[in-house]
Each structure stands twice: as structure tokens, then as C-alpha cells.
C-alpha atoms as one frame of an Amber mdcrd trajectory, in Angstrom:
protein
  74.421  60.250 108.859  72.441  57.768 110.372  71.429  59.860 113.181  74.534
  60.818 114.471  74.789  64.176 115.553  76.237  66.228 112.530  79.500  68.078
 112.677  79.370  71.254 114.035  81.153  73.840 112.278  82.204  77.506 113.157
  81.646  80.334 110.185  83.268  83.425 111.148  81.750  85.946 108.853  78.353
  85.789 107.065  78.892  84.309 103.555  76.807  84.170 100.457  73.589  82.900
 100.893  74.514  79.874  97.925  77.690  79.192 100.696  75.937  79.314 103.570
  72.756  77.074 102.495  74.838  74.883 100.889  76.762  74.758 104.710  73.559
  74.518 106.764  72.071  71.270 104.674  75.418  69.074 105.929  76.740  70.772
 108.899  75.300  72.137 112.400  76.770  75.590 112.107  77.856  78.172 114.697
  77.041  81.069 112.515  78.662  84.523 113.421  76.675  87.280 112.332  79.551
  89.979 113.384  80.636  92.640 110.056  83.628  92.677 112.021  87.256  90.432
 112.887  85.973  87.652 115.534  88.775  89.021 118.726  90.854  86.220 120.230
  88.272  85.326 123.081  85.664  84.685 120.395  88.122  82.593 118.200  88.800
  80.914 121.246  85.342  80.191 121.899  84.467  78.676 118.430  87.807  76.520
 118.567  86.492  75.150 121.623  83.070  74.949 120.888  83.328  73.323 116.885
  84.985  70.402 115.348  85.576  72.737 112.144  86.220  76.188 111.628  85.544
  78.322 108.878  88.172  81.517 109.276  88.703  84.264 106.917  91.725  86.568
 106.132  90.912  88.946 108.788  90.659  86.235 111.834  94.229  86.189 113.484
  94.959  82.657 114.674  98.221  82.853 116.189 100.050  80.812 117.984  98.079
  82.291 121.204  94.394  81.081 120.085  95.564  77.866 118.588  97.757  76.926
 121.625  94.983  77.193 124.468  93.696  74.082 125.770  90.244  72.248 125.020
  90.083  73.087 121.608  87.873  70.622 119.839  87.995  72.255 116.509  90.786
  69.584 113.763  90.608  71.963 111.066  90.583  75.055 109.798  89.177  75.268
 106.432  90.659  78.727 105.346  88.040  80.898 102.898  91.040  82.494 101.240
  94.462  81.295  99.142  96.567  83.157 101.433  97.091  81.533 105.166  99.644
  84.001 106.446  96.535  84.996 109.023  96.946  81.653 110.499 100.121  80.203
 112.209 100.629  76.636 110.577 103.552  75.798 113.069 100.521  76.376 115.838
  98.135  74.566 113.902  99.940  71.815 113.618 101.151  71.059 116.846  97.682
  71.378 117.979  96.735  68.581 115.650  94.092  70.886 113.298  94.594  70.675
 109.708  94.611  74.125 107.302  92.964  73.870 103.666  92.513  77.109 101.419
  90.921  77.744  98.308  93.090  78.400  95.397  93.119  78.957  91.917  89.072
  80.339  92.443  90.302  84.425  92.687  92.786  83.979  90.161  90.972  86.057
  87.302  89.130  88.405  89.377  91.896  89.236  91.372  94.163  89.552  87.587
  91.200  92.055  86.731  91.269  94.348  89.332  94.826  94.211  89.069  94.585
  95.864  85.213  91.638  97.874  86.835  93.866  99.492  89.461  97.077  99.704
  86.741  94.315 101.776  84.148  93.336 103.888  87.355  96.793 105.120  88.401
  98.279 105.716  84.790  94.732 106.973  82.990  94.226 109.167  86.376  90.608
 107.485  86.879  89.842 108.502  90.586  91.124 112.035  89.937  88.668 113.102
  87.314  85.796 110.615  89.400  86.270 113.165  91.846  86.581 116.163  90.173
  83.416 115.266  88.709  81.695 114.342  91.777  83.111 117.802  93.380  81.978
 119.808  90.945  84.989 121.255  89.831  85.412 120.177  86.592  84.644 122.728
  84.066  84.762 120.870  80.701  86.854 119.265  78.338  90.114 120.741  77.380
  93.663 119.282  75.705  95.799 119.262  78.770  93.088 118.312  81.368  94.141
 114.815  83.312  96.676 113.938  80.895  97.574 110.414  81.972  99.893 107.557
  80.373  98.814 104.801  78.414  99.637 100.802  79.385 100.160  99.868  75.361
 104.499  99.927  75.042 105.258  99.995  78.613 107.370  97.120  80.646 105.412
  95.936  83.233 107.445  93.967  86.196 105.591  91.296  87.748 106.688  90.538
  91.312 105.843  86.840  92.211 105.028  84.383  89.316 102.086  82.197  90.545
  98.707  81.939  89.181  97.661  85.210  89.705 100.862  86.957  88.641 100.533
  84.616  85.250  96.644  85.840  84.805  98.306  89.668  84.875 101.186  89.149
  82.130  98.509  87.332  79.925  95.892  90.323  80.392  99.092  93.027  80.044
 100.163  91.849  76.693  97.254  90.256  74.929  95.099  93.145  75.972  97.735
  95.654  75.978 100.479  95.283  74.382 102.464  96.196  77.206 105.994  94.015
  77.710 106.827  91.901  80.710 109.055  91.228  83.278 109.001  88.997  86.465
 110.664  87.753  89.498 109.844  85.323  91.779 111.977  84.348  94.863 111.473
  80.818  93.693 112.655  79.533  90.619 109.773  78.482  88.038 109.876  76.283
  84.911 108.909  78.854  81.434 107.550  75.767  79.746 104.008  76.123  80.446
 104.338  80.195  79.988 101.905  80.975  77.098 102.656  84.488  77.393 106.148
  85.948  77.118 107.685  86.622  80.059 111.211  88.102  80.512 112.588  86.630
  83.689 115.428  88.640  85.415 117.476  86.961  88.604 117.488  89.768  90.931
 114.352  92.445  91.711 116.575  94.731  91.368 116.779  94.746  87.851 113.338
  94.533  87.756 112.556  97.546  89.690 115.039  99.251  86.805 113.366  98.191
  84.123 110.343  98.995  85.268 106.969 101.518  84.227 104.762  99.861  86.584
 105.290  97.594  89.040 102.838  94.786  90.164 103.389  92.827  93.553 101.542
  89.144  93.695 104.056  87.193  95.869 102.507  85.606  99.274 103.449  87.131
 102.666 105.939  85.493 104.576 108.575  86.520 107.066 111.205  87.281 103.655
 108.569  89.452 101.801 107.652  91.710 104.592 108.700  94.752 103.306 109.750
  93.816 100.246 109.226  97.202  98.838 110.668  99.781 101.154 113.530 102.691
 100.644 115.850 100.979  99.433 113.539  99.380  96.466 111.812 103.022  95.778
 115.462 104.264  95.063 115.933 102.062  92.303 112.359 101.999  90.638 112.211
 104.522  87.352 111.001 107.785  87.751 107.728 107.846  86.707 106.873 103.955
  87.838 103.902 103.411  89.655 103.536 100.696  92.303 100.403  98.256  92.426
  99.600  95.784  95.292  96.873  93.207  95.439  98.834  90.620  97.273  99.109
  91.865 100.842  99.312  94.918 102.766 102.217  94.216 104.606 104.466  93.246
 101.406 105.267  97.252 100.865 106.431  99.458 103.948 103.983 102.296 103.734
 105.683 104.748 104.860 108.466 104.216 102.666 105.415 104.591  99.980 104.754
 107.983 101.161 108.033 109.079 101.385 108.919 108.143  97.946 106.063 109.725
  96.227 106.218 112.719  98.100 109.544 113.153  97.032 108.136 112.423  93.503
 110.558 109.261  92.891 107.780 106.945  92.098 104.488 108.612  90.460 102.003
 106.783  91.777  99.974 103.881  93.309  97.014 101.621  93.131  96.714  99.397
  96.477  94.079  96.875  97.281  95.804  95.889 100.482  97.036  97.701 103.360
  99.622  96.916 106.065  97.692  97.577 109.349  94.216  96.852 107.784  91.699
  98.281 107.693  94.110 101.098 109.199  95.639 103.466 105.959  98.721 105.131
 106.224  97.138 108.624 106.249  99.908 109.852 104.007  98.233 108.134 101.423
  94.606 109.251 101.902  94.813 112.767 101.039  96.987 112.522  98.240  95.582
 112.226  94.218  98.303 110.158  92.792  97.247 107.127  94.876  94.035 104.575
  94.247  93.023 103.097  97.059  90.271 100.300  97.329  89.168  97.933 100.074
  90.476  95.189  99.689  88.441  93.962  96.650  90.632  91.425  94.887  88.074
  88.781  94.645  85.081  90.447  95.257  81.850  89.044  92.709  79.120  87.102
  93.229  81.119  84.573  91.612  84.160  84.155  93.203  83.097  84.121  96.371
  80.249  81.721  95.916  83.497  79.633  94.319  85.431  80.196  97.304  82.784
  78.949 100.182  81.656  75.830  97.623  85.560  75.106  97.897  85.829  75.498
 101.921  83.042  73.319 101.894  84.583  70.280  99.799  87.411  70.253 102.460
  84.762  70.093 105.288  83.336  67.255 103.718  86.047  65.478 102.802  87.369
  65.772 105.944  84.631  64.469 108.069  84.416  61.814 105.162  88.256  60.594
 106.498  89.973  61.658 103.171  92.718  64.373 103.282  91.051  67.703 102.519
  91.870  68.668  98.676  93.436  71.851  99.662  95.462  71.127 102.520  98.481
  73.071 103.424 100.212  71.940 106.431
């Protein structure tokens, strides 16, 4: 650079050592070392204090943080798809730009997806535990008696990338047949797989054995999934997030499988996160992870390689790839 001072450039979390060497040989970094959300006086400080920030899903820049004055930081290069943790309104009247990285978490998050569905309907963390406890005494016919995936209708909420990556793994691996809604309307002619699309979620709740949400949060899809939707699923239907926590009113959740009308859940994502609804803790019908969607070695490296070509191309004076307001 000539000897100009390098851009300095705020990482919130640690990050894979590939990401952050690969950050360190073009960028003087603000590292934070914290295993926990940076609060809004450190957010603040890092706006203030870097041309660039590096934010993940759990920092909260709201229209608070963003608005306060003397921030230096132009853009916020998001290590995530989603961006409903940042407000873009704020952003932009700020003058800082928002990139994400998509299309990197597609498969791993489509995996865990199946991984959760095989969980709730083959009864996976029940017998885990009853192992673990002790308890279990031995094979016998009627023992964890579970449901298979091969035959059943599986309704895909939200047909994007990752959504797509489920159907594919449901019927090529599975057999299983497939349904989808998405609150915008999509062209079929790239579908590979066959999809069934149905014009209302309604139906699709109907026609439903499980139930897989993948749409992004935004003011519509909060709640998506609340009494009213638990009334018309099948009995027997399971529910399985890995989009976002706030998508499905939890305690709508509880209250519909305690009163047995849905079976089941798998859920990667929470709505007050890390916070769980303790109505779902206790209870065996439910798989709960943390928040593990795109979580390998792979992905992740992916996902920090991709922040950093919208640093770069940013301080190069190109539009950032991935930009999104």
C-alpha cells in the first residue's frame, strides 16, 4: 500500500485461524477476543474506532449503535447470509455499506436440516440419552419405535437456496415427496427436483408430515408459525427450524405439543437466543441444538474468506460482491 497506513478493521468474534491470518496479512485488525455478543457500548466503540467492521449474527446493530455520531466505520461486512441482526434503514443513512456471505452454508445448513428431520422422526436424542443414563436395558420390538422419512410429504417453507438443497436431499436420498411455499413467487424452471408448489401455507401445513422452515426473518415472518398454524398442521407432523429463532412463536410450540397436536420438533434456532423456552427443555419429543447450521471447518473458513473479498474490494473502490443495501 505504499506505506499508507492499512485499513483498520473491527472482528467481533474470534474466527478460524485460516480467516483470521488471512485478515491480519491485509488489514490492521481490532481483534475481539470476547466468547460472547460485543454489548452496544463496545459496538459503539469499534464503529468509532474502525473503517470496517466484521459483525456476526449475534451483534445487534440497531438503529441505536449505527445512529451515534463519529462513527468512522463505511461498512459492515456481515459473516452470515442473514442480516436481520443489522438495521439496513440505519446503515444506510449512516452512509456504511452491508455485504453477507451467501450461498457458502447452503449444504451444511441442508444437512443438518435432514440430520435434525432423522432425529425427531427416528427418536435419535431419546435413545442417546437413555443410553447415556443408563436406563436402557436392551433391545426389544417396541422399544423407540420411530417413523421413517421414505413416503412422507415434506413441506418446505421458503424456497431459496437452502430450502432447494433440502427437497433435493428429501427425495433423492429419501424418497420422501415435496411441498413448498414461499411468500415470493419463484420461477420452477431451474427446479431439478420436483417440487409441488401450493399458493397458501395453509395448505401446506395440511398436507404436511414434517414441516421445514428456511424463509429469512423479517417483520412478515415473525411468527409465522404460531396457534393458529399448529391448528392446521397434521397430527403427527413435526416442526423443524434452521432459519431463525424468532420465525416460530415458542410458546405456541409448547402449547401445541403438549396438547399432542404436533408430535414433535427439531430446532437449531431459538427466539430469545441463547435463551430456550423452558417448555421445550425438559420435554423428549423435541431436538434441540445450538445453533449449528453451518458449523465445519469448512464452511466457516468459506464464510470469513468471503467477508474478506468484500473488505478488499471495498477498500479497492469496487462495490463489495455481496452487498445488500
Amino acid at each position: 500500500m505504499n506505506g499508507a497506513p492499512r485499513p483498520r478493521v473491527g472482528v467481533t468474534r474470534r474466527l478460524p485461524a485460516a480467516v483470521e491470518r488471512a485478515l491480519h496479512e491485509r488489514f490492521d485488525l481490532v481483534q475481539s477476543d470476547a466468547t460472547r455478543s460485543l454489548d452496544a457500548n463496545e459496538l459503539i466503540a469499534m464503529l468509532r474506532e474502525c473503517d470496517a467492521v466484521l459483525p456476526t449474527v449475534t451483534d445487534h446493530l440497531n438503529d441505536v449503535v449505527l445512529g451515534v455520531a463519529g462513527v468512522r466505520c463505511r461498512l459492515l461486512a456481515n459473516f452470515g447470509s442473514g442480516v436481520d441482526h443489522i438495521d439496513l434503514a440505519a446503515a444506510t443513512r449512516a452512509g456504511i455499506v452491508v455485504t453477507n456471505t451467501p450461498d457458502v452454508l447452503t449444504d451444511d445448513t441442508a444437512d443438518l436440516t435432514v440430520a435434525l428431520m432423522l432425529a425427531v422422526m427416528r427418536r435419535l436424542g431419546e435413545g442417546e440419552r437413555a443410553v447415556r443414563a443408563g436406563s436402557w436395558s436392551g433391545w426389544h420390538p417396541t422399544q423407540f419405535l420411530g417413523r421413517r422419512l421414505r413416503g412422507q410429504t415434506l413441506g418446505i417453507v421458503g424456497l431459496g437456496r437452502i430450502g432447494r438443497a433440502v427437497a433435493e436431499r428429501a427425495v433423492r436420498g429419501f424418497g420422501m415427496q415435496v411441498i413448498a411455499w414461499s411468500r415470493s413467487a419463484r420461477s420452477s424452471a431451474d427446479d431439478a427436483t420436483p417440487i409441488e408448489r401450493v399458493t397458501t401455507l395453509d395448505q401446506l401445513l395440511e398436507a404436511s408430515q414434517v414441516v421445514s422452515l428456511h424463509c429469512p426473518l423479517v417483520p412478515a415472518t415473525r411468527h409465522l408459525i404460531s396457534h393458529a398454524q399448529f391448528a392446521r398442521m397434521r397430527p403427527g407432523a413435526v416442526l423443524i427450524n434452521t432459519s431463525r429463532g424468532p420465525v416460530v412463536d415458542e410458546a405456541a410450540l409448547v402449547a401445541a405439543l403438549e396438547t399432542g397436536q404436533i408430535a414433535g420438533a427439531g430446532l437449531d434456532v431459538y427466539e430469545e437466543e441463547p435463551r430456550v423456552h423452558p417448555g421445550l427443555v425438559a420435554r423428549e419429543d423435541v431436538v434441540l441444538l445450538p445453533h449449528l447450521g453451518s458449523a465445519t471447518v469448512e464452511t466457516r473458513e468459506a464464510m470469513g474468506l468471503r467477508a474478506l473479498d468484500n473488505l478488499v474490494a471495498h477498500f479497492a473502490g469496487r462495490i463489495p460482491p455481496d452487498r445488500v443495501n
